[in-house]
C-alpha positions in Angstrom: 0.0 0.0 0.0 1.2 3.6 -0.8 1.2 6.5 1.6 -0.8 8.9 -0.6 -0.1 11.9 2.2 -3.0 13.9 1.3 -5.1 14.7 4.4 -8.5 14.4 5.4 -10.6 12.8 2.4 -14.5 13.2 2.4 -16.9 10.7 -0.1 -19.8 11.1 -1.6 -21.5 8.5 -3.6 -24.5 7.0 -4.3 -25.5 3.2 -3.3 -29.2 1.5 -4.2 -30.2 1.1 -0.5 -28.7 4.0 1.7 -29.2 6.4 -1.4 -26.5 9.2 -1.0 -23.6 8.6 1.1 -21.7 11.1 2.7 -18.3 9.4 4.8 -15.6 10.3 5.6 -12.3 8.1 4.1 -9.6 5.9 5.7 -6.9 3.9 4.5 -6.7 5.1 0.9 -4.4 3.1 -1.4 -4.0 3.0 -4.7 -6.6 0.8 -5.6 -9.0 0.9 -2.7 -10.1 2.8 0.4 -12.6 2.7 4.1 -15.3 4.3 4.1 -16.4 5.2 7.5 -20.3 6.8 7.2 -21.2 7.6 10.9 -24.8 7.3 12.0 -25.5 3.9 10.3 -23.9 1.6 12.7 -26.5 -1.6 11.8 -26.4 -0.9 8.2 -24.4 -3.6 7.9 -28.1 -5.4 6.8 -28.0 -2.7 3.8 -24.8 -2.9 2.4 -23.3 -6.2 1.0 -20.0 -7.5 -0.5 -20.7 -7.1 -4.4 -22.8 -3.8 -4.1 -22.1 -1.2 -6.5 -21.4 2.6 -5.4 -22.3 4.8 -8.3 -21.0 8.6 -8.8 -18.4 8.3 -6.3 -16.2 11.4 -5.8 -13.3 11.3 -3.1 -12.0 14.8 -2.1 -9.2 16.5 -0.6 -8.8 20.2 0.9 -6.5 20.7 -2.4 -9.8 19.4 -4.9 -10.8 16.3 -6.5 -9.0 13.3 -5.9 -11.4 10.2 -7.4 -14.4 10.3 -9.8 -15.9 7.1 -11.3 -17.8 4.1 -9.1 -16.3 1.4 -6.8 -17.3 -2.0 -5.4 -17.7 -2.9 -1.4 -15.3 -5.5 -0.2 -15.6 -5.8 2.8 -18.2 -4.4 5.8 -17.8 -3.9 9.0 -19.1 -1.8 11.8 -17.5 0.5 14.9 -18.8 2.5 17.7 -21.7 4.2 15.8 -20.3 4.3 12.3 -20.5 1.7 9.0 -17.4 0.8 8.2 -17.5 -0.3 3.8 -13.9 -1.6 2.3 -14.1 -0.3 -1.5 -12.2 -1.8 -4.6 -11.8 1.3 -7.2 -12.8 1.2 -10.8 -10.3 2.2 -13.7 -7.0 2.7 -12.9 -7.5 3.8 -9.6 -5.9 6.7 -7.9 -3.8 9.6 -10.2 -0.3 9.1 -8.0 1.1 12.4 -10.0 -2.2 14.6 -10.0 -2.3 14.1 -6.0 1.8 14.5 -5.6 1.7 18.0 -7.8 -1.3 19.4 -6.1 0.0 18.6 -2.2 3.9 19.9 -2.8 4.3 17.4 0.4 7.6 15.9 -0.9 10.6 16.4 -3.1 10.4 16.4 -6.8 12.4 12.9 -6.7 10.3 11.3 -4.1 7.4 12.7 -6.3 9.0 11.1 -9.4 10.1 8.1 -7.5 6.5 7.0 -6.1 5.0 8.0 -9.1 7.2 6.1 -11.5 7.3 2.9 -9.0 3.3 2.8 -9.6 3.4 3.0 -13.6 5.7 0.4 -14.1 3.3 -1.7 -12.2 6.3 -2.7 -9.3 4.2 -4.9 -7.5 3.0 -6.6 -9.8 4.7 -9.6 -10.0 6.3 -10.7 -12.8 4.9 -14.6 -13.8 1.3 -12.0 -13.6 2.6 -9.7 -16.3 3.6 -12.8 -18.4 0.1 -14.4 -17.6 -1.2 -11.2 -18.5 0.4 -10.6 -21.7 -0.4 -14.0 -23.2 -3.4 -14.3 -22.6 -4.0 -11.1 -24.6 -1.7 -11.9 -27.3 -4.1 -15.2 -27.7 -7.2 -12.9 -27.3 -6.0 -11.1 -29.6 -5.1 -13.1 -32.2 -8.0 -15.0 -32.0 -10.3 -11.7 -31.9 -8.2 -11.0 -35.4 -8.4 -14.2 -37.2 -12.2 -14.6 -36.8 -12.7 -11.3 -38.1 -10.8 -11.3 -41.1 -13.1 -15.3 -41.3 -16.5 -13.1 -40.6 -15.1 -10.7 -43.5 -14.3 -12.8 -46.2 -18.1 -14.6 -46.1 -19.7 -11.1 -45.6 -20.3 -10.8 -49.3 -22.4 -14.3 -49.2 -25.9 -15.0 -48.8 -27.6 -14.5 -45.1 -28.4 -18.5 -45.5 -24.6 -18.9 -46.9 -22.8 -17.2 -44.4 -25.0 -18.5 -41.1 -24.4 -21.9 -41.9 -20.6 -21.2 -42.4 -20.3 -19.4 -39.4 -22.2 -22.0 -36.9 -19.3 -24.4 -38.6 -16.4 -22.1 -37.9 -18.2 -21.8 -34.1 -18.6 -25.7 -33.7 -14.8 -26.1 -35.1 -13.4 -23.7 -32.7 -15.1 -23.5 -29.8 -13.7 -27.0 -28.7 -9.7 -25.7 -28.1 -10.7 -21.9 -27.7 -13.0 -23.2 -24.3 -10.0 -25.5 -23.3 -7.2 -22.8 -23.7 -9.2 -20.3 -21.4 -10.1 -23.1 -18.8 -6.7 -23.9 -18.8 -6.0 -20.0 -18.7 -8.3 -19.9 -15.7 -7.0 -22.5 -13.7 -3.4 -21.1 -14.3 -4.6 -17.6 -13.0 -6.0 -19.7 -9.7 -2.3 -20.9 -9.0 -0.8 -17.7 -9.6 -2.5 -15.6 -7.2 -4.3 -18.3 -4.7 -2.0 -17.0 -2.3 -2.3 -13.1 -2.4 -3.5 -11.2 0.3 -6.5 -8.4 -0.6 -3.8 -5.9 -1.3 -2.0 -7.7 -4.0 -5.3 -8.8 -5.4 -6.6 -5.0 -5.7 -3.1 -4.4 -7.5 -2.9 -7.8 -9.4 -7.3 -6.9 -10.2 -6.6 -3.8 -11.7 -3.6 -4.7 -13.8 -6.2 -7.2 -15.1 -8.5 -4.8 -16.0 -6.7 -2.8 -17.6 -5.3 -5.3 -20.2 -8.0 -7.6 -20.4 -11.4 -6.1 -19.9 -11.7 -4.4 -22.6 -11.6 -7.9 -25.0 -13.5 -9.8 -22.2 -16.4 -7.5 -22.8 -17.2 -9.2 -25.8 -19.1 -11.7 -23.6 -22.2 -10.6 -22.6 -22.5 -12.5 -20.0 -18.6 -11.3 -18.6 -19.9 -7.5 -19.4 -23.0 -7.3 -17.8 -21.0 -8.9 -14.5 -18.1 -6.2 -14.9 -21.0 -3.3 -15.7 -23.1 -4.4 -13.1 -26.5 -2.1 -14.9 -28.4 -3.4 -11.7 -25.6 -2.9 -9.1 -24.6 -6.4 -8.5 -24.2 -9.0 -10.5 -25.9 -12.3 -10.5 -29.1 -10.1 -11.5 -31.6 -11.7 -13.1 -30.5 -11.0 -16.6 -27.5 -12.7 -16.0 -29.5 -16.2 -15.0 -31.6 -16.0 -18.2 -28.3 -16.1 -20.0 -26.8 -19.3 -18.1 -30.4 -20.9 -19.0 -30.7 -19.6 -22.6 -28.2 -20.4 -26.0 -25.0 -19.8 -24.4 -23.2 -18.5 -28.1 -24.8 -15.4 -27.9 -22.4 -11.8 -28.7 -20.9 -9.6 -31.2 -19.6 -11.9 -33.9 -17.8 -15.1 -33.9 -15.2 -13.9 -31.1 -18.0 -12.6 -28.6 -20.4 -16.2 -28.9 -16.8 -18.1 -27.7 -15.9 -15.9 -24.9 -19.1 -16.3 -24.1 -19.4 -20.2 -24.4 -16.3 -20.2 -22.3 -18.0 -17.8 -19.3 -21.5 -20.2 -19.3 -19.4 -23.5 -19.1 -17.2 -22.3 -15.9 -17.1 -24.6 -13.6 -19.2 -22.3 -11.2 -22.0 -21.3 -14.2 -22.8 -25.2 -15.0 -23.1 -25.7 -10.8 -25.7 -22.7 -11.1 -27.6 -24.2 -14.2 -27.8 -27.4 -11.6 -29.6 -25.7 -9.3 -32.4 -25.8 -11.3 -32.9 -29.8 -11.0 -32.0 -29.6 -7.4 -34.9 -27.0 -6.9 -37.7 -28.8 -9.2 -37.1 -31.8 -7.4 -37.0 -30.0 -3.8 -40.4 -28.4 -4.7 -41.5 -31.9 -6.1 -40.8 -33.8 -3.2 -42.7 -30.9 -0.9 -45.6 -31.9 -3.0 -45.7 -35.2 -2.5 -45.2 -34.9 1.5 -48.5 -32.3 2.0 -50.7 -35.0 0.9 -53.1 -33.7 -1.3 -53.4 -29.7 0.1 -52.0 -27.1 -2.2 -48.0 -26.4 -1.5 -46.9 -23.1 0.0 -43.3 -22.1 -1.2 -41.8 -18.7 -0.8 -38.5 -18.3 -3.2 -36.3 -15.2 -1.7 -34.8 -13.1 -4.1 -36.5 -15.4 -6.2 -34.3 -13.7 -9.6 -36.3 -14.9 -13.2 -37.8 -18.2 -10.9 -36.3 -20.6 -14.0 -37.1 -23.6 -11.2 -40.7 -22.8 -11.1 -41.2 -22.4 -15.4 -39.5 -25.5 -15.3 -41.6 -27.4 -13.1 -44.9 -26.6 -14.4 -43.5 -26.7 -18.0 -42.5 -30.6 -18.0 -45.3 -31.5 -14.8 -48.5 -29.0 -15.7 -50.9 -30.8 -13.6 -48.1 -30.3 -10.4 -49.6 -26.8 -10.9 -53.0 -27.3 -9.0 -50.8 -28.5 -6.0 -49.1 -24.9 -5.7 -49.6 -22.0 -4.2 -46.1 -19.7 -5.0 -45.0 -16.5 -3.8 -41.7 -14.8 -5.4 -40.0 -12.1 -3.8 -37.5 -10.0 -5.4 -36.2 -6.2 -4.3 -36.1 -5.2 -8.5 -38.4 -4.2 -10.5 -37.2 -5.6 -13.6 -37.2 -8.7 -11.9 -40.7 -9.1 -11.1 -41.9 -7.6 -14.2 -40.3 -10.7 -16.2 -41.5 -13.2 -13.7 -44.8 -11.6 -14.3 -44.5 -11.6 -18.1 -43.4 -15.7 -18.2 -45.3 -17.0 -15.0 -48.4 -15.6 -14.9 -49.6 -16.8 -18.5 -48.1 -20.6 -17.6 -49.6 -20.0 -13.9 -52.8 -19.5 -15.3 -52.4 -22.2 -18.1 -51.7 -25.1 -15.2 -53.6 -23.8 -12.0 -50.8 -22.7 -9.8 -51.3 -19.3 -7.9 -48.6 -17.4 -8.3 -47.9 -14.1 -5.7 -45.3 -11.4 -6.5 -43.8 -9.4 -4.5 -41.2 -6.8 -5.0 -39.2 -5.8 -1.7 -36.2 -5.7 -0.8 -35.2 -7.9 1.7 -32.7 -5.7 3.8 -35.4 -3.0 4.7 -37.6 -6.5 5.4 -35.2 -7.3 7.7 -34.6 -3.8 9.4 -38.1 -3.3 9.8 -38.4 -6.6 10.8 -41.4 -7.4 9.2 -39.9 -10.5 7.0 -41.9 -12.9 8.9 -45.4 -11.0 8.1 -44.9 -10.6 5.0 -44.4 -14.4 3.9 -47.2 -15.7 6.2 -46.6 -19.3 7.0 -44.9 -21.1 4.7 -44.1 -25.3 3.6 -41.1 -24.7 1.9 -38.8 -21.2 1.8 -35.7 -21.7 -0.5 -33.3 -18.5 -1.3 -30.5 -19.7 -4.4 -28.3 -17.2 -4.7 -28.7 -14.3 -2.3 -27.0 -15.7 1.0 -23.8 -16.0 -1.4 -23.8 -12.0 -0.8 -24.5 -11.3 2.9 -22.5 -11.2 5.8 -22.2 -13.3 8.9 -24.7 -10.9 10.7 -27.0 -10.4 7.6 -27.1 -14.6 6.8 -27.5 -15.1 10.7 -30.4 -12.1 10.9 -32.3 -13.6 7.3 -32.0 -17.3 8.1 -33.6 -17.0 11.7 -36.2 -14.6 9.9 -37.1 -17.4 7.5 -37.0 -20.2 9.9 -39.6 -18.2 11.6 -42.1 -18.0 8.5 -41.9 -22.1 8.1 -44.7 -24.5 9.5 -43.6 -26.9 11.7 -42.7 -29.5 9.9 -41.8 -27.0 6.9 -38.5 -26.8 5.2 -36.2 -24.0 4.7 -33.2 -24.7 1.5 -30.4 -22.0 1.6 -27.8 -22.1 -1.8 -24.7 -20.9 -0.9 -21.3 -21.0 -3.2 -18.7 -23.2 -1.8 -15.4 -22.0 -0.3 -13.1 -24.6 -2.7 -15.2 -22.8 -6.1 -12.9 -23.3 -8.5 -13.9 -20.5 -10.8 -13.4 -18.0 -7.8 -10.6 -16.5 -9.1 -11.8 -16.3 -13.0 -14.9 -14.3 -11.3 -13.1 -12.0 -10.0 -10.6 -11.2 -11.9 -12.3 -11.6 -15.6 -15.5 -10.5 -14.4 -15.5 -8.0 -11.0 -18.1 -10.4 -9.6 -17.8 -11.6 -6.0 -19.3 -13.8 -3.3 -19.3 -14.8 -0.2 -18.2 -18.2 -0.1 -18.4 -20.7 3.0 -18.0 -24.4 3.8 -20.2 -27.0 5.2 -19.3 -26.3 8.5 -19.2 -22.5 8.0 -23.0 -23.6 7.0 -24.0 -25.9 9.4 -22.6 -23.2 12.4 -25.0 -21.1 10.7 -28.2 -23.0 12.6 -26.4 -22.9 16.3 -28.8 -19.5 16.8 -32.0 -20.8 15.7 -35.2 -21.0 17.3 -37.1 -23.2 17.9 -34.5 -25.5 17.7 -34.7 -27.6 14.3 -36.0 -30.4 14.3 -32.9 -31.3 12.1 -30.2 -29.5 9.1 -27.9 -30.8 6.6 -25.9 -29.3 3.9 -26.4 -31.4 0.3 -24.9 -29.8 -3.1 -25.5 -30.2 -6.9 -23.7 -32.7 -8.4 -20.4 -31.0 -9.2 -20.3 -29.6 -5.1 -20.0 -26.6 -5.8 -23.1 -24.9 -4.7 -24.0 -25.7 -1.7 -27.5 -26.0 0.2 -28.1 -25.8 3.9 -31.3 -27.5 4.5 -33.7 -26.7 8.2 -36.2 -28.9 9.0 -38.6 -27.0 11.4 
């Protein structure tokens, strides 16, 4: 980390649940910084790991320092204050801007720090190589299928779309297995780091590599985050939908390799795991319609699914989904409702967000009493306090009897590394026994808890038994 000597630095951003932020800074490094926002000690229920803050301006008594967004880290709290760790978009802080401005050391200590920082000295050196391969090969490969797409442009639309879904087919085989293997190779190289190499090691990423990544559509909409986090609901449809989707031959590979990441396919598993969860509660309420709550429920693929291959399940169901966007619920309504109505099942939406639910503790009202509650993906963003807080809260909402399924990513992912380095995309990831320690707080005590996981263990599911 680099002494940036600047003095006191005050933030303003915005972020989708506290709206504006006004904190004060600590810690600022190149890459990253703590923001300490006094008053909201509890807000640790608001703000998550993976949250996006938007308009961010950082500013010193001699002007701007930062403009542009950033990611939380890391939250915490102290004695009446929020405590948010940020990762920095772009290229972070300008070392030279800040150095002129603040005259607080010599012209060669100036030049010295300065210069230090653009020849990347801490990153280390098998990273630059990594680095520079991989976009020589990115490269290339953008290049070649260009100059392929060019030379069939003049042919007919039939022509040149069944040329092209050969060229995909042909390629798409050694392109997925030299970024797999690029993936795993980035896993050994920095498995070790500590969050202030990462932030350096990130960032030198970025720079070199984003701009090809973004080809993908599913890697850009992760990076972009247009919802402020990613694992919206847009990027589930994609895992779920023709995975050779982007601008031009080197777009639909990028994004085949993105969809078949070890950590994508677990995700399209969770589907089957779900349907059959949600089956199995049928059969067991013996003849009465099924209550089942999904919590931040995202496009519900589990549910289409279900009454798409079992219609007549959809008498037996009584659904609520419960999602804090808009956009969300709008495209549950626009695919569930007509097939809802179609098969019999009752389907409830409800758009709220589930950290004011759980500040205003009225979670438990809201979902009535309920058969089965499962939550996916959202526990793979919240904190200790947050998971503790929501699980209890849905615990509370289940019959006895009832069963609660919670999806969290594993702490051994193997794809952790490609996320968050190729992608900006984060999680919270825990063990079985990191799971299982979860329950120790519940009341009543369960009647019993597991953890099970799709069949490449890699999303995990902590299951309560009331």
């Amino acid at each position: 980390m680099v002494d940036l000597r600047v003095g006191p630095i005050c933030a303003h951003a915005s972020h989708a649940a506290l709206g504006t932020v006004v904190a004060s800074v600590e810690d600022l490094s190149l890459h990253g910084l703590a923001l300490v926002i006094d008053g909201q000690a509890g807000g640790s229920e608001l703000v998550h790991a993976g949250d996006r803050l938007d308009r961010l301006t950082l500013s010193s008594a001699d002007g701007l320092v930062y403009e542009g967004a950033a990611v939380v880290r890391h939250v915490g709290e102290r004695t009446g204050a929020l405590i948010a760790g940020l990762e920095l978009e772009g290229p972070g802080i300008d070392l030279a801007a800040l150095h002129r401005r603040g005259a607080r050391s010599s012209f060669s200590e100036r030049w010295e720090e300065t210069h230090h920082a653009a020849q990347h000295a801490r990153v280390r050196p098998d990273f630059k190589r990594w680095v520079a391969e991989l976009r020589t090969y990115l490269e290339v490969t953008r290049d070649f299928l260009c100059a392929e797409e060019n030379s069939i442009r003049a042919e007919d639309s039939l022509t040149r779309d069944e040329a092209l879904a050969e060229y995909l087919h042909a390629a798409a085989p050694a392109f997925v297995a030299r970024m797999n293997h690029a993936s795993e190779s980035l896993a050994r190289l920095v498995g070790g780091f500590g969050e202030d190499e990462h932030a350096e090691h990130r960032a030198y990423c970025r720079a070199h590599l984003a701009p090809l990544l973004a080809s993908s559509p599913f890697m850009r909409r992760a990076y972009e985050k247009p919802l402020g986090y990613a694992g919206d609901f847009e990027m589930m449809n994609m895992l779920y939908r023709e995975h050779a989707e982007g601008e031009g031959m080197f777009g639909k590979l990028l994004n085949l390799y993105a969809t078949q990441e070890i950590a994508a396919r677990a995700n399209i598993n969770r589907i089957s795991y779900l349907v059959e969860k949600i089956r199995a509660a049928i059969r067991a309420t013996r003849g009465r319609r099924l209550r089942v709550a999904s919590i931040g429920c995202g496009p519900a693929r589990e549910i289409m699914s279900l009454l798409e291959e079992q219609p007549v399940l959809g008498g037996a169901l009584d659904v609520m989904l419960l999602d804090q966007e808009e956009r969300t619920i709008a495209h549950c309504e626009r695919t569930l409702v007509p097939l809802a109505k179609r098969t019999g099942a009752r389907i409830q939406l409800i758009r709220e967000s589930i950290r004011r639910l759980l500040t205003g503790h009225r979670l438990s009202s809201a979902l009535g009493e309920q058969d089965l509650i499962y939550s996916a993906g959202l526990f793979d963003y919240l904190n200790e306090r947050s998971f503790r807080s929501l699980l209890s809260s849905l615990h509370g909402a289940l019959v006895k009897g009832g069963l609660l399924v919670v999806g969290n990513v594993a702490a051994h992912n193997p794809s952790r590394h490609a996320m968050e380095y190729f992608s900006d995309w984060f999680l919270i990831h825990r063990s079985e026994a990191e799971l299982r320690e979860m329950t120790s707080h519940l009341l009543p005590t369960p009647a019993g808890y597991r953890v099970e996981a799709e069949p490449l263990g890699v999303n995990l599911f902590l299951v309560v038994h009331r």
